[in-house]
C-alpha positions as CSV (number, residue, x, y, z in Angstrom):
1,X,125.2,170.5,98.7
2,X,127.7,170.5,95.5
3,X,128.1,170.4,92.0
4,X,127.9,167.1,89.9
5,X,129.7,167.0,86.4
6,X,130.6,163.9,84.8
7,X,131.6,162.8,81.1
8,X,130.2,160.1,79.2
9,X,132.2,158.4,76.1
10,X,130.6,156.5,73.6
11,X,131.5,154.8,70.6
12,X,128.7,153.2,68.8
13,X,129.7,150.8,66.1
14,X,127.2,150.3,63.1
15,X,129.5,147.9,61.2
16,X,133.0,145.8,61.5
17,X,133.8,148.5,58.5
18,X,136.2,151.3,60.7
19,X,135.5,154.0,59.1
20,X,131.9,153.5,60.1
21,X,132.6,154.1,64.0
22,X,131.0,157.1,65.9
23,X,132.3,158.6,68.8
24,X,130.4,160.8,71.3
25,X,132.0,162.7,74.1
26,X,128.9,164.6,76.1
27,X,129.7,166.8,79.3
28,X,127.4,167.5,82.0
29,X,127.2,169.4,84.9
30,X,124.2,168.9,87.2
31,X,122.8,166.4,85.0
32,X,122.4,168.6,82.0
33,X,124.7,168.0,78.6
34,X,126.3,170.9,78.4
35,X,128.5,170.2,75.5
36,X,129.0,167.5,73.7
37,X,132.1,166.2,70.7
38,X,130.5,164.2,67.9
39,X,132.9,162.4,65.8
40,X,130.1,162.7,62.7
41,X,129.4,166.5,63.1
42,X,133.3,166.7,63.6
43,X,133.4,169.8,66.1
44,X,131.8,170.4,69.6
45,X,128.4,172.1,69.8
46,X,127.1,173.5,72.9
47,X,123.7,173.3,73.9
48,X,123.8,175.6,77.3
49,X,125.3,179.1,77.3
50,X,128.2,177.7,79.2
51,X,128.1,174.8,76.6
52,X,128.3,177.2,73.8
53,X,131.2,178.7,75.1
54,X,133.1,176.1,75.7
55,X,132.4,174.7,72.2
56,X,134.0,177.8,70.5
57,X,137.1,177.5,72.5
58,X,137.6,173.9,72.4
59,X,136.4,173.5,68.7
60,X,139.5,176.9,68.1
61,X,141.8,174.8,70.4
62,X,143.6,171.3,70.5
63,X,141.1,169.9,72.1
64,X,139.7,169.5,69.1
65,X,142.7,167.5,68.0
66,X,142.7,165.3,71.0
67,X,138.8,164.2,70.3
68,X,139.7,163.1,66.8
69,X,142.8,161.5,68.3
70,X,140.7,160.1,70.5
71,X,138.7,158.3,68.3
72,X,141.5,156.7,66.3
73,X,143.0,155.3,69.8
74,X,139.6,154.6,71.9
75,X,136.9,153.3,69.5
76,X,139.0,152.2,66.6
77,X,141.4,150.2,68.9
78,X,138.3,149.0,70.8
79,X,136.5,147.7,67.9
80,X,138.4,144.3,67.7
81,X,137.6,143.6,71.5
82,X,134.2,144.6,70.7
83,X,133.2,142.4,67.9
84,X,135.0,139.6,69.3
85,X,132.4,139.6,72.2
């Protein structure tokens, strides 16, 4: 009777060393990924052809930016808490 889209942020830690730290942004809309930020690969890649379009604006956009902002002020700033647990 709708639509479903959610986001789901991830920061996987492999090490207390910072500059180990990946952070995954994945959007979906009716429970398929349809693009996804990986802090590794360093751009978004789409993997639907909505997906794919969004990936080329966003990676030619400041969302790009934001992500990598993103991962300085989310994961990296969460990484004390997280250890500490």
């Amino acid at each position: 009777d709708g639509y479903f889209e959610h986001c789901v942020v991830e920061c996987r830690y492999s090490s207390k060393d910072l500059q180990g730290i990946e952070m995954i942004d994945s959007y979906y809309f009716n429970k398929v990924e349809d693009v996804r930020f990986n802090s590794t690969v360093g751009k978004y890649v789409g993997y639907t052809e909505q997906g794919v379009y969004y990936a080329e604006a966003w990676n030619k956009g400041p969302e790009l930016a934001g992500e990598l902002g993103e991962l300085e002020r989310f994961c990296k700033g969460s990484a004390a808490i997280y250890y500490s647990a």
